[in-house]
C-alpha positions in Angstrom: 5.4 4.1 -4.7 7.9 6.6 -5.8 11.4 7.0 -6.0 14.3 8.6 -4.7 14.2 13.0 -5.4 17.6 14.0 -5.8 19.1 17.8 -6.9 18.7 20.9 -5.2 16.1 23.8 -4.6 16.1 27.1 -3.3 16.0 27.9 -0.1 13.3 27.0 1.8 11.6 28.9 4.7 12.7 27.5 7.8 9.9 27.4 10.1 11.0 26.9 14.2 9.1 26.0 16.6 8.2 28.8 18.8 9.6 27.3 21.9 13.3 26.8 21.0 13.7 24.2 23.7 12.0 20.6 23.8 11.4 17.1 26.1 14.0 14.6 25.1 15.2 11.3 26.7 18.9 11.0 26.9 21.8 8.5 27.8 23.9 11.2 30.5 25.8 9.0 32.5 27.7 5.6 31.3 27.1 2.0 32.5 23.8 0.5 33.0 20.7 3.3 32.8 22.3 6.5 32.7 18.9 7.9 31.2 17.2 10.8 32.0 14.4 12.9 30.2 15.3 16.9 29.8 15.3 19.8 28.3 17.3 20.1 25.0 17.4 22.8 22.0 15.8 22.4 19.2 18.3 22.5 16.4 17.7 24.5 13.1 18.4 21.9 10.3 21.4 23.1 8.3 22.1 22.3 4.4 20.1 18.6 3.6 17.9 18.1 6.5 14.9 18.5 8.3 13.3 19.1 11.3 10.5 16.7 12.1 8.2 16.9 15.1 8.2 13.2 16.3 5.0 11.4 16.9 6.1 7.9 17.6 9.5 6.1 18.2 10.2 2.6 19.3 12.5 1.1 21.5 14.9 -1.3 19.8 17.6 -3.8 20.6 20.2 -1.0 20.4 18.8 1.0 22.9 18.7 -1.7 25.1 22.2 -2.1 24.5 23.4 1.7 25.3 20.9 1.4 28.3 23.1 -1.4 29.6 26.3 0.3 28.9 27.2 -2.8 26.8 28.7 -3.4 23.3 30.6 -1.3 20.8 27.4 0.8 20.6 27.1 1.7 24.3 31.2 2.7 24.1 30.6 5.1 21.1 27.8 7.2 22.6 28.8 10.5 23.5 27.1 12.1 26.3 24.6 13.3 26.6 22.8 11.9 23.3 19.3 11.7 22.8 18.4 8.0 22.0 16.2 6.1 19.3 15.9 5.9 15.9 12.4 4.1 15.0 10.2 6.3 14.6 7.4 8.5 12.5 7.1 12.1 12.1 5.4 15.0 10.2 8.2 17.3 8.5 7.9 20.5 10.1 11.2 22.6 8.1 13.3 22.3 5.8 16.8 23.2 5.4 18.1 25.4 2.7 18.1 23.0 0.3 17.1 19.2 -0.3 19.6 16.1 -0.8 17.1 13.2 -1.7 14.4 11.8 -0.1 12.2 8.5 -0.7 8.7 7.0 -0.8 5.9 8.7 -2.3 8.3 11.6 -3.4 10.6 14.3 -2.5 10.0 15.4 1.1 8.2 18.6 1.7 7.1 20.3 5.0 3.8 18.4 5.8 5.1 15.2 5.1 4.7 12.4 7.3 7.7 10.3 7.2 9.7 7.6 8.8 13.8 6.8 8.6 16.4 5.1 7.6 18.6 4.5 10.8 21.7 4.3 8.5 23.2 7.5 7.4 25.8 6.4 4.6 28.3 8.4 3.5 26.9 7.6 -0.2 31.1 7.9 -1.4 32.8 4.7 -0.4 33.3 1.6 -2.7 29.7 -0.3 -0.6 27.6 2.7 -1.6 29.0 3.4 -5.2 28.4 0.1 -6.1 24.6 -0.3 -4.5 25.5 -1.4 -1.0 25.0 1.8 1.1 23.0 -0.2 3.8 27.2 -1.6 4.4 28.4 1.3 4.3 31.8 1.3 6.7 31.1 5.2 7.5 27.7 4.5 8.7 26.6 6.9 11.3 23.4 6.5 13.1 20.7 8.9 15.0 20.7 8.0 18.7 23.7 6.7 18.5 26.4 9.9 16.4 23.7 12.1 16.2 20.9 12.9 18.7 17.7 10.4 17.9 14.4 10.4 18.1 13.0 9.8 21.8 12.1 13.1 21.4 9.4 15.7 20.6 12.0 16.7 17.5 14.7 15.3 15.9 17.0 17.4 13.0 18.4 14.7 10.7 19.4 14.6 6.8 16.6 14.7 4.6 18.9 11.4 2.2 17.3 9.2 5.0 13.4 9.5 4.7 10.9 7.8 3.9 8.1 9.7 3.0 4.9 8.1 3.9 1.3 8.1 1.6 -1.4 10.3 3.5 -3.7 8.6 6.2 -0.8 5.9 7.1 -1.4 5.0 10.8 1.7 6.8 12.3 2.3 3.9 15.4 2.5 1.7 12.4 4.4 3.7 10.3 6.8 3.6 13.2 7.7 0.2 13.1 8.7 0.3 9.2 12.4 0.6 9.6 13.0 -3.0 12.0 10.0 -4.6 9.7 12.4 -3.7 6.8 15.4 -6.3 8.7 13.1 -9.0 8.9 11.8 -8.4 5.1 15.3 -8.4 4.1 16.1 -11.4 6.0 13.3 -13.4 4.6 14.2 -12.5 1.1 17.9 -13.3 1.4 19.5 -16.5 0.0 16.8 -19.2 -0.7 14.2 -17.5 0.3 11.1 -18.9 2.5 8.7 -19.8 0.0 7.8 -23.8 0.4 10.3 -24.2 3.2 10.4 -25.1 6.8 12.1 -22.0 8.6 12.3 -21.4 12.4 12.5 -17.6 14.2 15.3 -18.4 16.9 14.6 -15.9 19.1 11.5 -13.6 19.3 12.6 -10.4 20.2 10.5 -7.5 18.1 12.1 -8.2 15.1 11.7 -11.7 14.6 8.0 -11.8 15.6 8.1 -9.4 12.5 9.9 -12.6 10.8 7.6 -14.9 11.8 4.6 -12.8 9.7 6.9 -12.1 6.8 7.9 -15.2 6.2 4.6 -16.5 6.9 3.2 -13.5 4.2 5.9 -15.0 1.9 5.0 -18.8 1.6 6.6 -20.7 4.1 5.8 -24.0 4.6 6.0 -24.2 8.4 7.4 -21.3 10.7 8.9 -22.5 14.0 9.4 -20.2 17.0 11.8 -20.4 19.9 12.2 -18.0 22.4 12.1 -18.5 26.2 9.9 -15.6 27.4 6.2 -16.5 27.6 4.6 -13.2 26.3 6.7 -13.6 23.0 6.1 -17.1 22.5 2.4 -16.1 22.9 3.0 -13.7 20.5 4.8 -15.6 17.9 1.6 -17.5 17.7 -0.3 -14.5 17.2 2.0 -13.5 14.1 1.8 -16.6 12.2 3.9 -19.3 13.9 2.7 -22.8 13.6 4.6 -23.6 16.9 6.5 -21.6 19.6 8.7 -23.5 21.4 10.2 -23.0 25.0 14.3 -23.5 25.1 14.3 -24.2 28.5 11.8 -26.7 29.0 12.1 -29.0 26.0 14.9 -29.1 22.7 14.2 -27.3 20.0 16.4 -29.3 18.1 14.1 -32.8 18.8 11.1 -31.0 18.1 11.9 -29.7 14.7 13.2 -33.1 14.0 10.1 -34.2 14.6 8.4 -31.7 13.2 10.1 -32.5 9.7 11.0 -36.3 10.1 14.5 -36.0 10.7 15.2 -33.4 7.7 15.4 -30.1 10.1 15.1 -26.6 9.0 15.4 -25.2 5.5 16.2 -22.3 6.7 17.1 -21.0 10.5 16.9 -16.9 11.6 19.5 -16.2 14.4 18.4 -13.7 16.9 19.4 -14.7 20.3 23.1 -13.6 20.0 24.3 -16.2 22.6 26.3 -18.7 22.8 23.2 -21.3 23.6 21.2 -19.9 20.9 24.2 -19.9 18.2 24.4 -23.6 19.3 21.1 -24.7 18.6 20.6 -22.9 15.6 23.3 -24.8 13.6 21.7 -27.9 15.4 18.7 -27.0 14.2 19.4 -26.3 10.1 19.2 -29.2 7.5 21.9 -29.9 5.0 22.9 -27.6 3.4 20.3 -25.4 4.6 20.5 -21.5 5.5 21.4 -19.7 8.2 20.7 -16.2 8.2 22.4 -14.6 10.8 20.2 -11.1 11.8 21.6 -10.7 15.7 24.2 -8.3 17.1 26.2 -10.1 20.2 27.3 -7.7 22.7 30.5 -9.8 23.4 32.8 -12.3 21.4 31.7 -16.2 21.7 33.2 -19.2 20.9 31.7 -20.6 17.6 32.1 -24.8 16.5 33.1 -25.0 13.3 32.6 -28.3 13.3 29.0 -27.6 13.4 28.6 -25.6 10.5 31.3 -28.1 8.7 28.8 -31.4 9.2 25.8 -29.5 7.5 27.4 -27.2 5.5 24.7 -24.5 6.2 25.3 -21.2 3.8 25.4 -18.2 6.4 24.1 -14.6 5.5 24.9 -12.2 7.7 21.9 -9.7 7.6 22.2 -6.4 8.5 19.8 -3.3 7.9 17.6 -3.1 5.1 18.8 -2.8 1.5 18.6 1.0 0.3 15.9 1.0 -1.1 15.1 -1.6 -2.3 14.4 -3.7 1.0 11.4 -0.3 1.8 9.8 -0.6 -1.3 8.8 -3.9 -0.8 8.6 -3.6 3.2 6.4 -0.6 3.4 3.4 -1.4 1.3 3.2 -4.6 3.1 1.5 -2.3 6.4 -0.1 0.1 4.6 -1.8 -2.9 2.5 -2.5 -4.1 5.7 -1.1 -7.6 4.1 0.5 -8.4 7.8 -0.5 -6.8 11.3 2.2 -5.4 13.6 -0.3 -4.4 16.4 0.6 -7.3 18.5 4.1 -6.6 18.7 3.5 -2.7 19.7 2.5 -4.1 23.1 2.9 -0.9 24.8 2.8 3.4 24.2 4.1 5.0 27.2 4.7 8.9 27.1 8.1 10.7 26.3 7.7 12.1 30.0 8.0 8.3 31.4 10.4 7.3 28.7 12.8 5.3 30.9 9.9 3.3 32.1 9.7 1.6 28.2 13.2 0.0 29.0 12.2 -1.4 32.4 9.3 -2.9 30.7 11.4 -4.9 28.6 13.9 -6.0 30.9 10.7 -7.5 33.0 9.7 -8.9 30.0 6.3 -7.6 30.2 6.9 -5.8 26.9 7.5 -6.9 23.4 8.0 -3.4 21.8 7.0 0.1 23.8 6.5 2.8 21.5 7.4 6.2 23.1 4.6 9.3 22.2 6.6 12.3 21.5 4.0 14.3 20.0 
């Protein structure tokens, strides 16, 4: 694995597409849907980016989010704006001249990369001093900037990841959310030797459950309601998946560990039942690390987090870049397998129909073919 390229080149030939128009699935209208797949333009990329024909782009959390016209990121969506952000792509031009670019090397047209969601503004006091994936100017495609449910997506060359050859682009796809749950796993304490539980199962913490499985825990608990994902979270490594609604978590992984609970508990439910049973669930002086994104405010018991004095980390994106370099090689090393949680690949034409899989909960993660 290589590092980050930075400095500039000369010009590069920019090479368009010969249609300058494209199939892209947008938010148009506020409140819940609002989607609608169209024609857009194809933007030449300007000083520091690329254009990158799309082959693959998942459908995360956030999405959901702007599909339901909830949270701070559904309110700062301008319409219309092409959604997504997961996703892997072959470079196709080049702007005039070349920022920085990571992975195997600087990025070239033929490249087969995937991105960073985070576009930091690389000036303020969290990225001068190592901490970009804080940055408080953060802008993000899909979200500032059109995305990539697309069939191509302009965005600044300082956010790739350039991929080795042959890397299975569906797969590749999935690096950027693998890179939360890596970063997660390696916070704090750690996993290694410990008891940890997954609470919740969305995409991202089925990816949990394998990483911390890949990084030596002791026992990994799952909790999650839907059937499919408990199912799943035994597919990725969990040694039980337990059902919320049907029994207590917090007995079971008492049980499970003779009274001691959790060294360590992943928070991914973002609501107020899940908070509670998470800081029911963690041992003395265990950790919490705190990886979900509530759409409203909750109340919150200190008292809870007073009588086991849990240490909480609030996780949030991947470290730049230090969180990819250890991520990535983990899929192309094929050292954990993320086909199970890429339960679906539904066409950019029937995009919308990738968000009403997962509201039925029939879907763990769609991936949206662009190409």
């Amino acid at each position: 694995m290589g590092g980050c390229g930075q400095g500039r080149r000369p010009p590069a030939t920019i090479t368009i597409p010969e249609r300058q128009m494209m199939l892209a699935l947008n938010k148009v209208q506020p409140g819940v849907n609002g989607l609608a797949v169209m024609e857009r333009d194809i933007r030449e990329p300007g000083a520091g980016e690329m254009l990158v024909k799309v082959h693959a782009a998942g459908v995360c959390g956030t999405d959901m989010q702007i599909y339901q016209g909830s949270g701070a990121f559904a309110q700062r969506v301008k319409l219309p704006t092409t959604l997504g952000h997961e996703m892997c792509g072959t470079v196709v031009a080049l702007g005039p001249e070349v920022i920085g670019s990571h992975g195997t090397g600087r990025v070239k047209v033929g490249d087969v990369v995937s991105l960073e969601s985070h576009i930091p503004c690389w000036n303020c006091k969290t990225c001068r001093t190592g901490r970009a994936h804080v940055c408080t100017n953060t802008k993000y495609p899909g979200i500032d900037i059109d995305g990539t449910f697309a069939e191509y997506v302009t965005v600044p060359t300082s956010i790739a990841w350039v991929n080795p050859p042959g890397v299975a682009k569906e797969m590749a796809a999935l690096l950027e959310p693998l890179g939360i749950a890596v970063h997660a796993a390696l916070e704090g304490s750690g996993v290694s030797g410990q008891t940890v539980v997954v609470n919740g199962c969305g995409p991202i913490g089925l990816m949990n459950i394998a990483v911390a499985r890949y990084f030596g825990a002791r026992r990994v608990i799952a909790v999650d309601p839907n059937p499919k994902r408990r199912q799943t979270a035994l597919a990725m490594g969990a040694d039980r998946a337990i059902d919320p609604v049907a029994e207590s978590p917090v007995n079971v992984v008492r049980d499970m560990t003779n009274g001691e609970l959790a060294d360590v508990v992943f928070e991914y439910t973002g609501s107020h039942d899940g908070v509670r049973n998470c800081f029911a669930m963690v041992g003395s002086l265990g950790d919490v690390r705190w990886c979900a994104t509530p759409t409203k405010p909750m109340e919150f018991d200190f008292g809870a987090w007073r009588k086991s004095r849990p240490t909480i980390y609030n996780i949030h994106g991947r470290r730049l870049w230090d969180t990819w370099e250890i991520a990535a090689p983990l899929v192309y090393d094929n050292k954990i397998d993320l086909r199970p949680i890429a339960s679906h690949q539904i066409p950019l034409s029937e995009g919308t129909r990738a968000f009403e899989l997962i509201l039925s909960g029939d879907a763990v993660k769609p991936l949206i073919l662009c190409s």
